[in-house]
C-alpha positions as a printed Julia matrix, in Angstrom:
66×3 Matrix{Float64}:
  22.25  -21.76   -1.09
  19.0   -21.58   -2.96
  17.2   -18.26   -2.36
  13.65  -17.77   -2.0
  11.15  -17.29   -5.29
   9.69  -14.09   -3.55
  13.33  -12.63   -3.4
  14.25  -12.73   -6.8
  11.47  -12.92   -8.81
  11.59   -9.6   -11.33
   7.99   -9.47  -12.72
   4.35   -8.91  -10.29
   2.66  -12.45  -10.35
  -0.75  -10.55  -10.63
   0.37   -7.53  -13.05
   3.28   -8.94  -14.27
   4.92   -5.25  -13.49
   8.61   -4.83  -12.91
   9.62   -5.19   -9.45
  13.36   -4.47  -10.35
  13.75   -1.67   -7.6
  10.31   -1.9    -5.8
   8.76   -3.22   -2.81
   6.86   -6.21   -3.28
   4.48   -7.88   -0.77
   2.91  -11.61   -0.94
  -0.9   -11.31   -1.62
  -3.79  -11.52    1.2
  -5.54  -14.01   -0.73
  -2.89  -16.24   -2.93
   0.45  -16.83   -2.8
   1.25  -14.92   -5.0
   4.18  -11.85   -5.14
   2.5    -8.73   -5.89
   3.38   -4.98   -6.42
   2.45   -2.3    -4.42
   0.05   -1.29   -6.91
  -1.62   -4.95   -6.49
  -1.56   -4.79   -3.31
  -3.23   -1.39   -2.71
  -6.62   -2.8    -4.95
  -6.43   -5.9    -2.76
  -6.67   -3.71    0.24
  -9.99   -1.61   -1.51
 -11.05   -5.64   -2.28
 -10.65   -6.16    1.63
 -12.48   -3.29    3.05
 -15.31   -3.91    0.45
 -15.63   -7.48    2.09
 -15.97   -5.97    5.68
 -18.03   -3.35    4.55
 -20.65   -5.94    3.44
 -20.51   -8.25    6.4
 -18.01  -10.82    4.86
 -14.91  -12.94    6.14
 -11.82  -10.9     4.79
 -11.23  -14.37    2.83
  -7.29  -14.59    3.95
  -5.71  -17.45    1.96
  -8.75  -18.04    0.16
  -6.83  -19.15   -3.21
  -8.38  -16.47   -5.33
  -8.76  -13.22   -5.31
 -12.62  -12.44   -4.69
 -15.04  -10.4    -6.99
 -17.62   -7.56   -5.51
């Protein structure tokens, strides 16, 4: 049985942090497995976007710039 990338993947795809022992989340943007610590920034990134008017970008392939 061949168990999903996200499951047992040891390193943040954005950080490359440890996640031996830590949550881990898939990105708003990418698909990429992130930390907590990733994902907290991409949540600043988010409410920058709405702040200023713009889509929230989900899925866009990147993660956007402000």
């Amino acid at each position: 049985m061949n168990q999903d990338r996200f499951f047992t993947q040891s390193n943040c795809d954005r950080c490359s942090e440890s996640l031996n022992g830590k949550s881990r989340t898939c990105s708003w943007f990418t698909e990429e497995c992130i930390c907590d610590d990733c994902s907290k920034k991409e949540k600043e990134i988010k409410a920058k976007l709405r702040d200023n008017g713009q889509s929230d970008h989900e899925g866009c392939g990147f993660v956007p710039k402000l």
